[in-house]
N, C-alpha and C positions, 0 to 999 in steps of 0.2 A: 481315905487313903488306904492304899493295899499295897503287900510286899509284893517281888518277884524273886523266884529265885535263880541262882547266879544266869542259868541254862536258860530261863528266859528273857533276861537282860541281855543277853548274849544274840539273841534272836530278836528283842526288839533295834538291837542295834545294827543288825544285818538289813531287816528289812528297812529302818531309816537311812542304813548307809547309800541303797539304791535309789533313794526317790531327792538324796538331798540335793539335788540341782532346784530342785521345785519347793522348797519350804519357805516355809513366814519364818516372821521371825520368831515365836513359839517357838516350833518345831527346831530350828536352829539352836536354839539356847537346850531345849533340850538334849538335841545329839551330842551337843558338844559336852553335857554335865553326864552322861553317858559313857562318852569317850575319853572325858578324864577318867571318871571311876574304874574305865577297863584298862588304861595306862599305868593306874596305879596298883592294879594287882595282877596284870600278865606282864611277862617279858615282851618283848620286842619279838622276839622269835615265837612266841606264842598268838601276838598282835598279826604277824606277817597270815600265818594260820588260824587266822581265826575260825572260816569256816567250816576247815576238818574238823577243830576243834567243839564247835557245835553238835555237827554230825555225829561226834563220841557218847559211847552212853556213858560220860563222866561229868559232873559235875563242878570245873575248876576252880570256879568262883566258891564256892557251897564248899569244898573242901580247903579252904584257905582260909575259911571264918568272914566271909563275904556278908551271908545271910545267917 
């Protein structure tokens, strides 16, 4: 088992968010235990942006006590 921090999770969640028409179920469970954990530490307005939010050299997650 290995950590990621918050900026990677954030990125693993983008690239699954594009391919989830084609997942197992694996994959599926994963995205979704993914997209609770990012619901429960961004706003909705942060959720809407999420990709800016990536693009930032800021770490959202990581500065919230995420990681």
């Amino acid at each position: 088992m290995f950590g990621l921090s918050g900026k990677e999770l954030i990125g693993v969640y983008l690239l699954l968010r594009r391919h989830e028409k084609d997942f197992d179920m694996v994959f599926s469970q994963l995205f979704l235990r993914i997209e609770s954990c990012l619901y429960d530490h961004l706003s909705i307005e942060e959720l809407e942006h999420i990709e800016e939010i990536y693009t930032q050299d800021i770490d959202v997650l990581t500065e919230r006590g995420f990681c």
